[in-house]
C-alpha positions in Angstrom: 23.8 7.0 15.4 21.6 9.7 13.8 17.6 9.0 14.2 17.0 8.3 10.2 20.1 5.5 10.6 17.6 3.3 12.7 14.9 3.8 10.4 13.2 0.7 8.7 14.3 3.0 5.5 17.8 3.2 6.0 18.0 -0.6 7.5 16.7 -2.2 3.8 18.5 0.5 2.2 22.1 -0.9 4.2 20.6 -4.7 3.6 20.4 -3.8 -0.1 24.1 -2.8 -1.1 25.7 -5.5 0.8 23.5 -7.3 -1.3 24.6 -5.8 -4.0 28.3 -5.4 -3.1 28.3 -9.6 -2.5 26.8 -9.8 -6.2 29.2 -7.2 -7.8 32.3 -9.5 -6.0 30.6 -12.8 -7.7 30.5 -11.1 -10.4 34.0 -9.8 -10.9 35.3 -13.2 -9.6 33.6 -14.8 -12.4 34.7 -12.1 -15.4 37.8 -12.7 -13.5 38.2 -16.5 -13.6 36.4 -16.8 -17.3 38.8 -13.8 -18.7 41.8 -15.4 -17.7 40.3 -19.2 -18.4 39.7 -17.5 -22.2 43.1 -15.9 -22.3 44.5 -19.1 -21.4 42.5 -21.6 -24.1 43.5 -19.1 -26.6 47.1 -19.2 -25.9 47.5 -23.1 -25.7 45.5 -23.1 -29.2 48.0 -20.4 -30.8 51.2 -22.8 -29.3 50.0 -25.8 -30.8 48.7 -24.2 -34.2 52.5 -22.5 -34.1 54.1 -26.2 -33.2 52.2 -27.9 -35.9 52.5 -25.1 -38.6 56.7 -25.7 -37.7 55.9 -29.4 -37.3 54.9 -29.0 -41.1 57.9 -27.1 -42.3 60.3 -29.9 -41.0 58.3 -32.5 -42.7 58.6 -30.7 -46.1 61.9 -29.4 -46.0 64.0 -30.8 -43.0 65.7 -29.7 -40.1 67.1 -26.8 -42.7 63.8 -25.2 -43.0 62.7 -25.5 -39.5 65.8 -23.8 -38.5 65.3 -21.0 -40.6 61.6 -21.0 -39.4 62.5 -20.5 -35.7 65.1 -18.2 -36.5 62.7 -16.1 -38.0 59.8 -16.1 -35.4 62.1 -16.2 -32.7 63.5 -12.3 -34.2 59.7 -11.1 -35.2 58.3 -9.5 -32.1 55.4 -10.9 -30.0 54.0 -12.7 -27.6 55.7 -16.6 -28.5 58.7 -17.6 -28.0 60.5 -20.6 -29.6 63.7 -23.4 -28.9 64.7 -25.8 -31.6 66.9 -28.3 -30.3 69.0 -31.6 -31.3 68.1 -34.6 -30.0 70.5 -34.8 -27.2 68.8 -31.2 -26.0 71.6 -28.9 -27.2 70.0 -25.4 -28.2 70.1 -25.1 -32.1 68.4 -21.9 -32.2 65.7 -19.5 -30.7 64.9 -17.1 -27.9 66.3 -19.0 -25.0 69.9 -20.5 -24.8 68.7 -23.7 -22.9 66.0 -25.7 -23.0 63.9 -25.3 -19.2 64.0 -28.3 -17.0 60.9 -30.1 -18.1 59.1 -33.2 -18.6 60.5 -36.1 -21.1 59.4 -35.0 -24.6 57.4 -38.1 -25.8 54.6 -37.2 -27.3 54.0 -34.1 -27.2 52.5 -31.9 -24.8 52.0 -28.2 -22.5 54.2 -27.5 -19.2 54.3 -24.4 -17.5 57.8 -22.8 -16.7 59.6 -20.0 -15.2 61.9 -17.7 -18.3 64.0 -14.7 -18.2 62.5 -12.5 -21.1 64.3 -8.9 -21.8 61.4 -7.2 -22.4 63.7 -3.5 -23.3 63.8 -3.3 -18.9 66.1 -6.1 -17.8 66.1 -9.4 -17.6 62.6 -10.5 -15.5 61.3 -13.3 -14.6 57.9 -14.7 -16.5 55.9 -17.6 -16.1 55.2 -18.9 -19.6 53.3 -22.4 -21.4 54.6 -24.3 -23.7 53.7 -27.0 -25.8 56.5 -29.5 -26.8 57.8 -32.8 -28.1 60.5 -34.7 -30.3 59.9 -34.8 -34.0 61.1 -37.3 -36.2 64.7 -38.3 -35.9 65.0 -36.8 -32.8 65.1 -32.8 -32.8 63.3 -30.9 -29.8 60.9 -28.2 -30.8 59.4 -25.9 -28.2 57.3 -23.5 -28.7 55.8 -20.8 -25.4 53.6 -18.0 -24.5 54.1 -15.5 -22.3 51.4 -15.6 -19.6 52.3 -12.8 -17.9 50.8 -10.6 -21.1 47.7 -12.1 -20.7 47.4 -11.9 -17.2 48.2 -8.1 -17.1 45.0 -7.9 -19.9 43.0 -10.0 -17.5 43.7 -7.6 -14.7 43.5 -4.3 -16.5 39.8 -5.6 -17.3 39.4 -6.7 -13.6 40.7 -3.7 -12.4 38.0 -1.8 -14.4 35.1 -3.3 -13.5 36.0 -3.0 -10.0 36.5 0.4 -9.9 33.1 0.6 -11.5 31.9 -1.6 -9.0 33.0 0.6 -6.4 31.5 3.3 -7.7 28.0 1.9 -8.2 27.8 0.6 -4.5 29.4 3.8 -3.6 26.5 6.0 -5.1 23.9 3.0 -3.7 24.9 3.8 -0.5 24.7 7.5 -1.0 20.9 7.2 -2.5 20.4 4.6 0.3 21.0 7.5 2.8 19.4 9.9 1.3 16.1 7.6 0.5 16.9 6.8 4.3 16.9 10.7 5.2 13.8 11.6 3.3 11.6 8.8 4.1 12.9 9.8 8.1 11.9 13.6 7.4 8.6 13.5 6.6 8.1 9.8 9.1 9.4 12.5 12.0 6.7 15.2 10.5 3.6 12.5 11.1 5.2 11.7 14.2 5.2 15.5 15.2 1.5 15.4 14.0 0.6 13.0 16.8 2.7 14.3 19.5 0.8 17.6 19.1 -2.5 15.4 18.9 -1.7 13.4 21.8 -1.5 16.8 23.5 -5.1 18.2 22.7 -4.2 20.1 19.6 -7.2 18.2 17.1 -6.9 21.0 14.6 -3.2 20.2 13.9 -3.0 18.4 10.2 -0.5 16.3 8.8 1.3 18.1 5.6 0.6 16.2 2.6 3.4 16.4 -0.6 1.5 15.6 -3.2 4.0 13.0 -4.1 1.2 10.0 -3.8 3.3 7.9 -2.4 2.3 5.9 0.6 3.1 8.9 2.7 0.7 10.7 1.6 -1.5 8.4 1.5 -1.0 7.8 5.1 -1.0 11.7 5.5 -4.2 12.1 4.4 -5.9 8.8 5.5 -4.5 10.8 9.4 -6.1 14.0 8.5 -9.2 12.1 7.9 -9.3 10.5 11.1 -8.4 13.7 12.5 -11.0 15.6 11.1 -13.6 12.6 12.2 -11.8 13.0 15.9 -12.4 16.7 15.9 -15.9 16.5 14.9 -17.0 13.7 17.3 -14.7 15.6 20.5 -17.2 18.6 19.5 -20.0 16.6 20.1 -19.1 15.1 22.9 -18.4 18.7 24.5 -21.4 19.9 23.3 -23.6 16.7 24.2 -23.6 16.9 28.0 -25.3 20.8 27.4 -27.7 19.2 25.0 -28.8 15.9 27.2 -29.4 18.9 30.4 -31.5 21.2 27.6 -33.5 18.5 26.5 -34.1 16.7 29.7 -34.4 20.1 31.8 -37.9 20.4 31.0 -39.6 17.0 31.1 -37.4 16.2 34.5 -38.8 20.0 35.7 -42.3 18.7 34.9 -42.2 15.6 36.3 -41.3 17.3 39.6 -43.9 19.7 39.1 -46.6 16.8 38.8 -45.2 15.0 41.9 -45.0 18.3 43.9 -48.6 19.0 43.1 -49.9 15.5 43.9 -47.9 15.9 47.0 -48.9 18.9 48.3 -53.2 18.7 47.1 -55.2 16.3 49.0 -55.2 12.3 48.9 -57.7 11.8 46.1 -57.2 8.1 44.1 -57.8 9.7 40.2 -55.7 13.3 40.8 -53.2 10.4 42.5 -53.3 8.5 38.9 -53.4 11.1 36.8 -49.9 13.1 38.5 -48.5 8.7 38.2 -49.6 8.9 34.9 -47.8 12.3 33.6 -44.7 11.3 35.7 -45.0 7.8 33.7 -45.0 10.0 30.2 -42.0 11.9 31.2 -40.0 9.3 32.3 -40.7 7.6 29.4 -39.7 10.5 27.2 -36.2 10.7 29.5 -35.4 6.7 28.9 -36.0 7.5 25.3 -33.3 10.2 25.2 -31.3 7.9 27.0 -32.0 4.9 25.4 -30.6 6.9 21.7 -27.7 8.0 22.8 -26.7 4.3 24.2 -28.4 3.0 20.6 -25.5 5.6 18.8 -22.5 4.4 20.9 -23.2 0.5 20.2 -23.4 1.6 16.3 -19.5 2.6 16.2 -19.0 -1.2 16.1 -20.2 -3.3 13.7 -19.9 -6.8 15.1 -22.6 -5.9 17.8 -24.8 -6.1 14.7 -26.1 -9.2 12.7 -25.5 -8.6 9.1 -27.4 -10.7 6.5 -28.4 -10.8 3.1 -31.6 -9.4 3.1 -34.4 -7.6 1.1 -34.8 -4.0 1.9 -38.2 -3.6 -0.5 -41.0 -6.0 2.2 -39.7 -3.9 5.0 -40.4 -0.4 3.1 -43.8 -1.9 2.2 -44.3 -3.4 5.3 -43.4 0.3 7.3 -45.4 1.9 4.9 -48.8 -0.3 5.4 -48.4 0.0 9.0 -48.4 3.9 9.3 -51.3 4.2 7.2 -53.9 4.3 10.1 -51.3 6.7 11.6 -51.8 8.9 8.6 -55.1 9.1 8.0 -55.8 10.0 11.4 -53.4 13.2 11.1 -54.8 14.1 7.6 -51.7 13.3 5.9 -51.8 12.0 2.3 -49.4 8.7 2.5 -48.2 7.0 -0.6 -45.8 4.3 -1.3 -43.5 3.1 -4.4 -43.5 -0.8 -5.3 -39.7 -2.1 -6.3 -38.9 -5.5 -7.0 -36.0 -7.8 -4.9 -33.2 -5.1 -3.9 -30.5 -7.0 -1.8 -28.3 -5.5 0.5 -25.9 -6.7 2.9 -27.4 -5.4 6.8 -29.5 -5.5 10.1 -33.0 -5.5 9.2 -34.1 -4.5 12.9 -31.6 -1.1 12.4 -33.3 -0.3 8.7 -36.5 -0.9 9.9 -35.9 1.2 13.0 -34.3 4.3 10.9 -37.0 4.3 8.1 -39.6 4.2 11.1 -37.7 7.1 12.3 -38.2 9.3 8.8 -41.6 8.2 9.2 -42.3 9.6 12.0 -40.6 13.0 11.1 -42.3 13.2 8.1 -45.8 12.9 9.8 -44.8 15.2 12.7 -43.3 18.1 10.1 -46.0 17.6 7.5 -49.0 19.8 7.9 -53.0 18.4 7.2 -53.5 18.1 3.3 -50.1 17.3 3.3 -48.2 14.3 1.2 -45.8 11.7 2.1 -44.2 9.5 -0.1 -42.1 6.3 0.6 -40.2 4.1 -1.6 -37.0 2.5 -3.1 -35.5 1.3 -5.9 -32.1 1.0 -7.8 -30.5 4.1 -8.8 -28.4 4.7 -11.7 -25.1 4.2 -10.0 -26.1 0.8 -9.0 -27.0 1.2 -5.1 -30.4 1.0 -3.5 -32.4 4.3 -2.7 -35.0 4.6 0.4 -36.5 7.6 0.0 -39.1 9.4 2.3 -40.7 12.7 0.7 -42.6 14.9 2.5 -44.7 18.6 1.4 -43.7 20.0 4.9 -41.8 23.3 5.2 -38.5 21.7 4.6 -35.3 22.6 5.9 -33.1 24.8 4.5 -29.9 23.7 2.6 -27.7 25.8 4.6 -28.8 23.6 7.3 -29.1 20.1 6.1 -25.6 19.0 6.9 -25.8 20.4 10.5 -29.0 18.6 12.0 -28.0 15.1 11.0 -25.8 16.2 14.2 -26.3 14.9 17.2 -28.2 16.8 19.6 -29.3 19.8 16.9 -32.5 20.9 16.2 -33.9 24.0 14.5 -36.5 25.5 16.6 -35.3 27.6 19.1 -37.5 26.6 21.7 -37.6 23.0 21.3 -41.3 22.8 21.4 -41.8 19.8 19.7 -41.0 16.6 21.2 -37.8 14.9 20.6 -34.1 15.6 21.4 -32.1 15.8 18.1 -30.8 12.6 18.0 -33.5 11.0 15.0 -31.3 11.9 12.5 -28.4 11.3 13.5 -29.1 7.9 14.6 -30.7 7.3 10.5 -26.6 8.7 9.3 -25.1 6.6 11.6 -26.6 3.4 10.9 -26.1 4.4 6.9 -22.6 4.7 7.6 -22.4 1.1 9.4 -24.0 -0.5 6.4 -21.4 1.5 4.7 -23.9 3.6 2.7 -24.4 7.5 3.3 -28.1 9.5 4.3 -28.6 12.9 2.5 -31.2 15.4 2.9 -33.1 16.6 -0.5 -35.8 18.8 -1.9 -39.0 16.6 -1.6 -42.7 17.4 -2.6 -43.4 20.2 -4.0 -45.9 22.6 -2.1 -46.7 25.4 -3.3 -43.4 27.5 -3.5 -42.2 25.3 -0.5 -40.4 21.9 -1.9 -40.9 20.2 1.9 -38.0 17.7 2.2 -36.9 14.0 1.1 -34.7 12.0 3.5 -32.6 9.5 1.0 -30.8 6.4 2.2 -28.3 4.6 -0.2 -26.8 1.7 0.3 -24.4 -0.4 -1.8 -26.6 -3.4 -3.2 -25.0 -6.6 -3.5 -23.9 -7.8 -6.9 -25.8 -9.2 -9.6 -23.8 -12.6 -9.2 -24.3 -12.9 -5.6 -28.3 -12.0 -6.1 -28.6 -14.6 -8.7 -26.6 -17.2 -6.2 -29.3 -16.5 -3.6 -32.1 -17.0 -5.5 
């Protein structure tokens, strides 16, 4: 069988035109059975209307005028046929020259019968009704229909409908296999996408129609995943040079110190001092370490509590507590006030990634400089946290490329840290299903410094007025 025959496609498409051939043969069977139950009501009715209209005649004007009656119906051409007989069943006159064998005519009543009609091709053989019975005094009158007329109508009808039965589930079956082949075409085409993924080719896309159908959906929802693959494969290749480059220099120091303590004479506070330093750098080492653990546990979000909770205390409460920190670097910090803004999270990772602009912001931001923190609701409906700062900025070339892991824009690395700040703040935006953006922040000057914006999706105004 060929591949697109044992598609899920091609299977319903078979499924549905036996359905529809078994509904086509009930339907034919009843246009079949209620054509020829019409045909046959309407010929017993025309018998006994023709009986009782010659029943009439022999009432008013005697075996005379009923003879004449049949003789005259029985030489006009059509579908009836009629006997008139005497009473001991001798054929007076009419189409046949003796009566059939039939029932005792009391009252009367139909029976079906076997007749040779010469229909202008030979005596045949037709099975015809008739409705009989003895009139007054004794005469037989019969009068029949030719069923065989309106069987060959019944069939003719039959016969059409079937041939346009045929046809429709003919032409289903044709648009069954085609549906069948298409939907297989472009199923193989994302299947060809994968195999080349599977391989190592990331960069391969799937082709999207533009039908937007749920293959392209699919298509595109693929690329997307694809493109996320790519991006985080380039990390990962790049991340092993990064972790050596940043931890190169503290791990080279931290050897130094040792060395030197090792090789200058046993004094107790040179002793402390060399434990000291080698305590800083390892510090500085577990904290590289202990972000890039803190990243990989944020690809899942069960490993995280998520609650209904009120991002505005713990903006406040970050704020108030870097104060001290502020004023002792010169730095100007300032904080907006907002009212209840609920969001669905993990209060330890918001608190942990607005501690983290923080902490940018004063490291970045010069003496005399500003920093402003706040949030509120923005027009769209989600929650801002915003953290402005008058430093030099970053420029906007650049501010999609260092909320990468691992990037940083000095050259030298001369200040502390190993690129991962950032990257950890997008990451936990995206787990709260929000997004982190890098803006123009405080004007200095000609420099605008830069603003680090968090939005998150609020919760909805029923649900905040459930919880309060």
């Amino acid at each position: 069988m060929p591949s697109f025959a044992r598609t899920a496609t091609f299977i319903l498409a078979f499924g549905q035109a036996i359905v529809f051939l078994a509904l086509v043969f009930a339907l034919l069977t009843y246009v079949y059975y209620a054509t020829a139950g019409e045909v046959s009501r309407e010929a017993d009715e025309a018998v006994v209307r023709e009986y009782r209209l010659l029943a009439g005649a022999y009432d008013s004007g005697g075996l005379r005028e009923l003879n004449q009656q049949v003789v005259e119906r029985s030489a006009a051409p059509g579908p009836l046929y009629y006997v008139l007989a005497d009473q001991s069943g001798k054929v007076i006159a009419g189409d046949y020259d003796a009566l059939p064998r039939m029932p005792v005519a009391g009252e009367p009543m139909h029976f079906n019968f076997r007749a040779t009609v010469d229909d202008g091709q030979g005596p045949q053989q037709h099975k015809t009704r008739a409705y009989f019975g003895r009139l007054l005094n004794g005469p037989i009158l019969l009068v029949a229909h030719d069923r065989d007329d309106s069987r060959a109508a019944a069939s003719r009808m039959t016969r059409a409908l079937t041939y346009a039965a045929g046809i429709s589930v003919a032409f289903s079956i044709l648009a069954g296999l085609v549906a069948a082949w298409l939907a297989s075409r472009r199923v193989e085409k994302l299947s060809e996408t994968t195999r080349k993924v599977m391989a190592g080719d990331l960069s391969h896309r799937a082709k999207v129609e533009g039908w937007g159908d749920e293959f392209d959906l699919l298509a595109q929802n693929l690329n997307d995943m694809l493109a996320r693959l790519q991006k985080q494969d380039a990390a990962a290749r790049t991340a092993g040079d990064a972790i050596a480059h940043d931890l190169r220099t503290p791990l080279a120091r931290l050897r130094q110190s040792i060395e030197a303590a090792l090789q200058a004479p046993p004094n107790v506070e040179s002793d402390r001092d060399a434990l000291r330093a080698a305590q800083d750098e390892t510090d500085s080492i577990l904290k590289t370490f202990n972000a890039v653990l803190q990243l990989s546990r944020l690809r899942s979000a069960e490993q995280w509590r998520m609650v209904r909770l009120d991002v505005a205390p713990i903006v406040e409460e970050l704020a108030d507590l870097y104060e001290p920190a502020a004023e002792e670097a010169g730095v100007v910090l300032t904080k907006g006030r907002a009212s209840a803004l609920m969001v669905q999270g993990d209060a330890q990772l918001i608190s942990q990634v607005v501690a983290n602009l923080l902490d940018n912001a004063m490291k970045y931001t010069p003496k005399s400089g500003r920093v402003h923190v706040s949030c509120g609701m923005r027009s769209d409906g989600r929650i801002e946290i915003r953290v402005a700062d008058s430093g030099p900025g970053v420029p906007v070339e650049d501010r999609e490329r260092i909320k990468e892991r691992f990037v940083r824009l000095e050259e030298h690395r001369t200040t502390p840290g190993a690129g991962l700040g950032l990257s950890l703040v997008a990451a936990v935006a995206e787990l709260h299903r929000g997004a982190f953006m890098l803006e123009d922040g405080l004007a200095n000057g000609r420099s605008f410094g830069l603003a680090a914006v968090i939005v998150l999706p609020a919760l909805d105004a029923q649900e905040k007025r459930r919880l309060w």
